[in-house]
N, C-alpha and C positions, 0 to 999 in steps of 0.2 A: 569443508562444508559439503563439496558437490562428492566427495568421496569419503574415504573410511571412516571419517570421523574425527572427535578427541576433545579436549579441552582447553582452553589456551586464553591469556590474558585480553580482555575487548579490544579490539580495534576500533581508534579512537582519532577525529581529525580535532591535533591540540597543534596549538600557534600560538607559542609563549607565554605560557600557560591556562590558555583561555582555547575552549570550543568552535570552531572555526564552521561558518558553515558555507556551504557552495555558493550560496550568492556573496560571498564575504570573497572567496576564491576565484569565482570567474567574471563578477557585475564589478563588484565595487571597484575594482583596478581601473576599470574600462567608463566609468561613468560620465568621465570627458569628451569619450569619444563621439565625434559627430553626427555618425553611423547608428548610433542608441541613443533609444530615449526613455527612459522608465517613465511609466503612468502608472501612480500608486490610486488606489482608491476607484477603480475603474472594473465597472462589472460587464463581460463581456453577454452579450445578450444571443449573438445567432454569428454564422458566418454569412457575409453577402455572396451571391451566388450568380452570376450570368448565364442562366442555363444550367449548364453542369461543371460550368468554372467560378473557381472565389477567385472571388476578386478583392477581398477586404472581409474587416468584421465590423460588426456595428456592437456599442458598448455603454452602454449607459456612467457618466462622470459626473457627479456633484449634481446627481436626477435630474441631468442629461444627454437624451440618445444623442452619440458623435459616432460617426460612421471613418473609419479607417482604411482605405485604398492600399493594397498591395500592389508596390512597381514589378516584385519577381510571385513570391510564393505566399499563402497563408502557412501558418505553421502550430498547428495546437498544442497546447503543454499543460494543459490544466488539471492532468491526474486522472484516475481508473474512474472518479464519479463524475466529475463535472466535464473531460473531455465529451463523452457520451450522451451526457445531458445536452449541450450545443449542439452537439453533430445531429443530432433527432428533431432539437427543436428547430433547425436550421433545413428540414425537411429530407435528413440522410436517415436512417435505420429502418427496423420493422416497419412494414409498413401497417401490420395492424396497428401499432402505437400509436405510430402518428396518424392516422384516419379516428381510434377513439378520441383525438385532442384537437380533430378539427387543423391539421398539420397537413396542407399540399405534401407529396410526395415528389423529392426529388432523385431521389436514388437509394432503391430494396437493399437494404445489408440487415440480413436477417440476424447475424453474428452480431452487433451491435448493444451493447449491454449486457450480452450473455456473459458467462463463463468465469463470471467474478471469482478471483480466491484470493484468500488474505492468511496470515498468520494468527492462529489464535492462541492464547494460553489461560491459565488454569494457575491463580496465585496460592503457592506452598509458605507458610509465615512460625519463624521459630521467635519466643523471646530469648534475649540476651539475657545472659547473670548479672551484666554490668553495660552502661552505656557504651558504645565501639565511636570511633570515628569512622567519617564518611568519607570514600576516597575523593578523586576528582571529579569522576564521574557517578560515583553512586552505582555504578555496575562495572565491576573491577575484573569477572570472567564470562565466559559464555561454556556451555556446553553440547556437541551435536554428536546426537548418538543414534544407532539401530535397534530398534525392540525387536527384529528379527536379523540373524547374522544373512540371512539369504539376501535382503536388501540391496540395491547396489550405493544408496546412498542414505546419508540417515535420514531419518522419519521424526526425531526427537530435537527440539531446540529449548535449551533453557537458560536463564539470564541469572544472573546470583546478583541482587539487588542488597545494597548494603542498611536498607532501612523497610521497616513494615508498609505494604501497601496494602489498602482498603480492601478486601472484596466488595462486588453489588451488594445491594443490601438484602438481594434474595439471599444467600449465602447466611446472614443472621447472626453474622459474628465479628466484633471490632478489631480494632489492629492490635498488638500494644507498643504500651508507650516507647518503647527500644526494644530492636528485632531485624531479622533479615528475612528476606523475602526471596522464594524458588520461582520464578516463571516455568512451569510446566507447561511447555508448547510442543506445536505440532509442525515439524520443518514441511513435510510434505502430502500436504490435506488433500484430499480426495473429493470432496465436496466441492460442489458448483452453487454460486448463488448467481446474483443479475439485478440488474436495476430498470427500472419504469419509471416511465415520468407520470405525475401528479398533476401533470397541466402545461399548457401549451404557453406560459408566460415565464419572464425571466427569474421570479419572484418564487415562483411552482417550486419546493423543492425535490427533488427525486425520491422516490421509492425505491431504498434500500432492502432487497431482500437476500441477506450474505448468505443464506443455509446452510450455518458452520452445526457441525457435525449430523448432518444427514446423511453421510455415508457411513455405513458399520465400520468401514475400517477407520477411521477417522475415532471413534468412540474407544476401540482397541486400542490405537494408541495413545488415545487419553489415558487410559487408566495403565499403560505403561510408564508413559511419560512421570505420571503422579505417584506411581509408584516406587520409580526412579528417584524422586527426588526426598520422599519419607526413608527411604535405604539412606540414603547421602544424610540426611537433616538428623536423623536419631542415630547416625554411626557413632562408637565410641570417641573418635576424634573429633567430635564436637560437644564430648561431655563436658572443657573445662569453657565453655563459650556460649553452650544454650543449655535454659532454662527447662522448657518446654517447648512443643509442638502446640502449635495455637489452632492452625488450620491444615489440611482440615481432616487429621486425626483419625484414629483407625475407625472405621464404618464398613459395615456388610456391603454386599456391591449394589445392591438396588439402591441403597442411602448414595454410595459413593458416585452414582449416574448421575442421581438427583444433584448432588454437589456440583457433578462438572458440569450438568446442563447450567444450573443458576450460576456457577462461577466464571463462564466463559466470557472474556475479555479477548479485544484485538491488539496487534501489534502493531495498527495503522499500516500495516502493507498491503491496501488494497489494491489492485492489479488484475490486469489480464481480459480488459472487457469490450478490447476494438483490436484484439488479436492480430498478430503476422502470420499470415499463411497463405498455403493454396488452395484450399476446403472453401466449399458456401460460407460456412459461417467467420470466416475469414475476413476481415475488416481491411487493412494496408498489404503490400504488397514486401518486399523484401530488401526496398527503397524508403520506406514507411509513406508512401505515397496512398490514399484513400480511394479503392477502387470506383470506379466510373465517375470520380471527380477529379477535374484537372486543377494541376497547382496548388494541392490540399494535401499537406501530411501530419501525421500526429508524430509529436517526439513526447513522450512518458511512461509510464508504468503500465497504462490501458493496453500496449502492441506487447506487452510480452504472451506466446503463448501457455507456459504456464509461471507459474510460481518457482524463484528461487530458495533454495534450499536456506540460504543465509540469510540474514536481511537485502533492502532493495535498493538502498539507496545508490550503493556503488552503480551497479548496474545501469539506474537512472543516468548517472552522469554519463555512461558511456555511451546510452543511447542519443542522448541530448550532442556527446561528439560527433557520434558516427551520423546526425542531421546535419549538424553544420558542414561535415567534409563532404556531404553528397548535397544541401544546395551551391557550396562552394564550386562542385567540381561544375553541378548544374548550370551556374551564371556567373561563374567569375564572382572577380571583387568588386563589379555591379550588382550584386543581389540585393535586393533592399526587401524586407519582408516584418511581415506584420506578426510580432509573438506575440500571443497570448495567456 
């Protein structure tokens, strides 16, 4: 993925025949332990703050606010839009932001929100001659290629889905009944979006502004990507298996922009919007520690600097490791900290 490319069978976490997910892998084993305690149903509302140290979070339970005390660390996990949602409304980011919502200022990190990227794609839909069966997963390959050989890593991601998926309904055209489906994506977008808050309460929720394909090279490889995957869908090797090409079918290129703006869909990898680094707009440190707040780190998808070429989840998991071995090393087997 991070190099030449190629095509190769999904990588897939299966546990005796069934989809296995990381809280199945590292919670549920552990849910005895004394040390944890899962709070389902619990909406975190702000981090408590002593100054310029958390000290807890406070969280609304069965509507009602319960305040949370950390004996070692605060620790944020809540993903690239709601980590940054907290950390602002808890009086950390832009400080224009929070001055327009009536939000004390506790500490400038103008990087906060910014820099959002996500994966997006552009769905390619052939009909079958004949009903297929569904594999396990319903996406049985992946593919990651370069629309240009000078690249050093691919630019192209696409998922070969074994049944029709919907376009938006800007798009204007239905599925059919049986068919397989191209995710024509973009491994590595160019484009920056960010997110704003909507309001100064828990309730507020964020203004999402992903600005997927505002950058020209971003649109370039759309129409690579897309074209990649009509080459693949009408090759003669899928004369005895498809019908037709359903979507979305040869079009002049003004038609074909208009397609991939209205067809643009996400991959849910949103990421990258409380950054690691050592620049101003730089959010954690290389600890994932939350500049000029003590005992504050973020472990999720928000600290990567940019976007992975593959999917994210892998990665998650290692960041979520590499926090636990550094509060570990931090406090011993006395840490006790509050996740969120």
């Amino acid at each position: 993925m991070e190099g030449p490319g190629g095509v190769a069978i999904t990588d897939l976490r299966i546990n005796q025949g069934k989809r296995e997910s990381v809280y199945d892998s590292y919670i549920r084993p552990r849910l005895q332990q004394q040390n944890l305690t899962v709070l389902t149903g619990a909406l975190v509302t702000r981090v408590l703050l002593s100054g310029t140290k958390a000290i807890g979070v406070e969280a609304v339970v069965e509507g009602k606010r319960h305040r949370f005390h950390a004996g070692a660390e605060v620790i944020l996990s809540m993903g690239a839009v709601n980590t940054p949602k907290v950390l602002m409304q808890s009086g950390i980011g832009p400080e224009d932001q929070l001055h327009s919502h009536g939000i004390a200022l506790i500490n400038h990190l103008p990087g906060l929100g910014q820099n959002l990227q996500d994966h997006i794609a552009f769905g390619c839909t052939w009909e079958y001659r004949q009903p297929q069966l569904i594999g396990g997963s319903g996406c049985e390959t992946t593919l990651y290629w370069r629309s240009d050989s000078r690249l050093d890593a691919p630019d192209l991601l696409q998922c070969q889905l074994e049944f029709p998926v919907p376009s938006p309904p800007e798009v204007g055209t239905q599925p059919p009944q049986h068919g397989w489906t191209m995710f024509a994506g973009l491994a590595k977008p160019v484009s920056r979006g960010r997110l704003r808050l909507s309001g100064a309460g828990p309730l507020d929720a964020p203004l999402i502004e992903p600005g997927s394909l505002s950058a020209p090279e971003d649109m370039a490889a759309a129409f690579a990507s897309i074209n990649l995957c009509r080459a693949l869908g009408n090759s003669e090797a899928f004369n005895g298996l498809v019908k037709r090409e359903v979507v979305p079918g040869p079009k002049e290129r003004r038609e074909m922009e208009q397609f991939i703006r209205n067809a643009v869909l996400t991959y849910w990898h949103q990421s990258c919007t409380a950054k690691m680094g050592r620049d101003a707009m730089s959010v954690v440190d290389c600890q994932l520690r939350v500049y000029g707040i003590e005992k504050l780190r973020i472990a999720d998808a928000s600290i990567m600097p940019r976007i992975t070429v593959g999917n994210t989840m892998a990665l998650c998991v290692v960041i979520g490791e590499r926090a636990a071995d550094m509060v570990l090393a931090a406090h011993g087997s006395m840490a006790t900290t509050s996740v969120s």
